[in-house]
C-alpha positions in Angstrom: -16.7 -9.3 9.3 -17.5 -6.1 10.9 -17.6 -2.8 9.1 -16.9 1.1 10.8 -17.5 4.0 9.1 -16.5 7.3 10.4 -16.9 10.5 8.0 -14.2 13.5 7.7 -12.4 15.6 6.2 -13.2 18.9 4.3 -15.7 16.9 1.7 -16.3 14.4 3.4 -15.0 11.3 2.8 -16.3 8.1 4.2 -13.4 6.2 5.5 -14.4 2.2 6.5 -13.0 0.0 9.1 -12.8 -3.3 7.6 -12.5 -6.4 11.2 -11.9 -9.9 11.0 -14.2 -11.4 13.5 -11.5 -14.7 13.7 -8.5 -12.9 13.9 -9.5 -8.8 15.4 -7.3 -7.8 12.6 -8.7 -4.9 10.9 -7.9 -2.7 7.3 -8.1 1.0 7.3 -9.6 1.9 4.2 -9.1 5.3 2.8 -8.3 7.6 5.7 -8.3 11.0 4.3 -8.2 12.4 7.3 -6.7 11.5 11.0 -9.2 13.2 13.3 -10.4 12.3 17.3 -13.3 10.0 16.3 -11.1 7.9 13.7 -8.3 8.1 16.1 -10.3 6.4 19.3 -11.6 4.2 16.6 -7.9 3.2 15.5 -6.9 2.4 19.2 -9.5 -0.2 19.9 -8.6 -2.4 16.9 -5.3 -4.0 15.7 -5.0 -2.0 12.7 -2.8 -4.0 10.0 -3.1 -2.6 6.9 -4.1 0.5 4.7 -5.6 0.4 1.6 -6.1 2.8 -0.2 -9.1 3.3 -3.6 -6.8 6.1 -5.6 -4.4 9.0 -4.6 -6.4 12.1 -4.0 -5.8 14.5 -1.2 -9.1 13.8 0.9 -8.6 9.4 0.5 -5.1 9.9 1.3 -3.8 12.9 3.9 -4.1 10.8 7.5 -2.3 7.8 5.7 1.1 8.7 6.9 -0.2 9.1 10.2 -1.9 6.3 10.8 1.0 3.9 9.4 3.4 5.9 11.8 0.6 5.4 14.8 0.0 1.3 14.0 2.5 0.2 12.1 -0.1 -0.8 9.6 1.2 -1.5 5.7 -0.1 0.8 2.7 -2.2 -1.3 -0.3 -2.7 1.0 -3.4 -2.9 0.3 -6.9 0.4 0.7 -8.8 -1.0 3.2 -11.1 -1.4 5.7 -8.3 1.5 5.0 -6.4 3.2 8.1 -7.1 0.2 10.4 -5.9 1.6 11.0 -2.8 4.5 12.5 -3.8 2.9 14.9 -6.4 0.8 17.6 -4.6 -0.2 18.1 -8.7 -1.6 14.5 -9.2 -2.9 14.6 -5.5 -5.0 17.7 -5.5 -3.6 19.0 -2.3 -1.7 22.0 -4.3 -4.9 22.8 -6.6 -6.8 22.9 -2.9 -4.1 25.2 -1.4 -3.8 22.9 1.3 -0.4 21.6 3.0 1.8 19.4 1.0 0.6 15.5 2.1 3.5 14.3 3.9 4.9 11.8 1.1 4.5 8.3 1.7 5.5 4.9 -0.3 2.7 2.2 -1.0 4.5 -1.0 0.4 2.5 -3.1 -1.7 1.6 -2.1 -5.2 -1.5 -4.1 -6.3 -3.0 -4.7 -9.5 -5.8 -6.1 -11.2 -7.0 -9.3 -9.9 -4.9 -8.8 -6.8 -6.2 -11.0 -3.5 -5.4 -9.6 -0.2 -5.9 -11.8 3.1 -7.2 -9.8 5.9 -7.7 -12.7 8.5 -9.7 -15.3 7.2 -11.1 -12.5 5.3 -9.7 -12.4 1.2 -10.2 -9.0 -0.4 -10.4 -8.9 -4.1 -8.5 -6.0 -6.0 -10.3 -4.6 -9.3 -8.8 -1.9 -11.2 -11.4 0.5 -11.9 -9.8 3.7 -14.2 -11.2 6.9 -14.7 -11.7 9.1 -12.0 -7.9 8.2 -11.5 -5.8 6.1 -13.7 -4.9 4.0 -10.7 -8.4 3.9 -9.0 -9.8 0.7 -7.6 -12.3 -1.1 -5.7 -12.3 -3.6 -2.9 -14.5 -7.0 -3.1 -15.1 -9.4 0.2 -18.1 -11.3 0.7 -21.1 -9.3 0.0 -19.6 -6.2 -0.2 -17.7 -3.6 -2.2 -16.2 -0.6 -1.3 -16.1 1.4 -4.2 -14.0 4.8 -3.6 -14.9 7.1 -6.0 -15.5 4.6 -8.9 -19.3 4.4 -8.0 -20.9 6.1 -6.1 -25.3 6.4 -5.4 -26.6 7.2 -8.9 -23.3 8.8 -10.2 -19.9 8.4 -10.8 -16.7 10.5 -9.7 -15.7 13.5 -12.1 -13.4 12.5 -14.6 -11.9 15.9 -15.5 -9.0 16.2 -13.0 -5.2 14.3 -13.6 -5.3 11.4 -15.4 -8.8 11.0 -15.6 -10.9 9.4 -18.4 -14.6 9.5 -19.2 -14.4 6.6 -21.3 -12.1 4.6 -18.9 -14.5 5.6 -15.9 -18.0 4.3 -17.9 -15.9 1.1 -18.5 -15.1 0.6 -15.0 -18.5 0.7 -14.0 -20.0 -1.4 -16.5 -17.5 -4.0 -15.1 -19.0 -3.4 -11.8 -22.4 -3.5 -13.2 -21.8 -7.2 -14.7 -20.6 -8.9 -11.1 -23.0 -11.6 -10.6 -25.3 -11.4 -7.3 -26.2 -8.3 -4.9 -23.6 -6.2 -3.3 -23.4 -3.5 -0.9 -22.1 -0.5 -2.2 -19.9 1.5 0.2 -18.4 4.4 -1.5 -16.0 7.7 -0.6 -18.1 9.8 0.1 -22.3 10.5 0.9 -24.7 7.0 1.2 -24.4 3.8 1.0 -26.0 1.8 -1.9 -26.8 -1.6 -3.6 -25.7 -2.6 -6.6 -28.6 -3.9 -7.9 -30.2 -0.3 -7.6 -27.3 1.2 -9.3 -27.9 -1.4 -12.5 -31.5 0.0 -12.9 -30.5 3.8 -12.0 -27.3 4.8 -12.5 -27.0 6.2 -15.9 -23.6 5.4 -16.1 -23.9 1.7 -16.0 -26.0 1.9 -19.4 -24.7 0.0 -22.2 -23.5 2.8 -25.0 
């Protein structure tokens, strides 16, 4: 598999290009934004499919776009599925930005869900806290973690239907996967999980 990032938006966010090598089929993942770079990168790639961690403004704004532009179906987990349609859940009102055009997930996924990419199968984990309907994306070696986990922290817990203790439950799950993975999250560096389990504060046991 082959893996894109290109950063953007007023944060930033880190939004990945996920290719099948097999197939050329390729998953948008979290594009909060629609700007040149992301849309040359768009062009040269069959674009299939959009999924999405959780429903804030900055992993969600260039969605409608995109799907408009490729024709590519929306993956996000059912607890966030009405996000888009809620400038209030969404952030986008709080931020005086533009309303998010509203879109519809086509597929609502849940925990445990397995998405085929190619020959490429995506595991679905329902990670709460920093939304209610956050989640993270496993194939092969690699997890792309939104705002679940990110490099020595967590995302903040204090905005709609977030939940410290739901959040510190998430990650602990993440802590307990067996082997290494790398770590890509929404926004800043890059990580390995078997950093995280020796610094991340968040993946202590309470």
């Amino acid at each position: 598999m082959q893996i894109e990032c290109i950063s953007g938006g007023p944060l930033p966010t880190n939004c990945y290009l996920l290719t099948d090598e097999e197939t050329g089929k390729t998953a948008v993942i979290d594009p909060g934004f629609y700007n040149s770079q992301l849309e040359k990168a768009v062009q040269k790639h069959q674009v299939v499919m959009i999924l999405l961690t959780h429903g804030h403004f900055d992993h969600i704004t260039g969605v409608k776009k995109l799907a408009v532009e490729t024709g590519a179906k929306i993956y996000m987990d059912a607890a966030d599925s009405d996000f888009p349609m809620k400038p209030e859940l969404n952030l986008s009102s709080a931020m005086g930005l533009d309303a998010i055009e509203p879109f519809v997930p086509d597929v609502q996924l849940h925990d445990g869900s397995t998405i085929e990419l190619g020959s490429l199968q995506i595991k679905v984990m329902h990670t709460p806290g920093h939304t209610r309907g956050g989640c993270c994306y496993l194939v092969g070696d690699t997890l792309f973690s939104g705002d679940t986990l990110m490099c020595g922290t967590v995302g903040r817990t204090d905005l709609p239907t977030g939940s410290y203790e739901e959040i510190r439950k998430s990650v602990q799950r993440l802590r307990d996967l067996p082997g290494e993975w790398r770590v890509l999250p929404g926004h800043e560096f890059e990580t390995k999980l078997s950093w995280e389990r020796s610094n991340n504060p968040y993946m202590e046991a309470e």
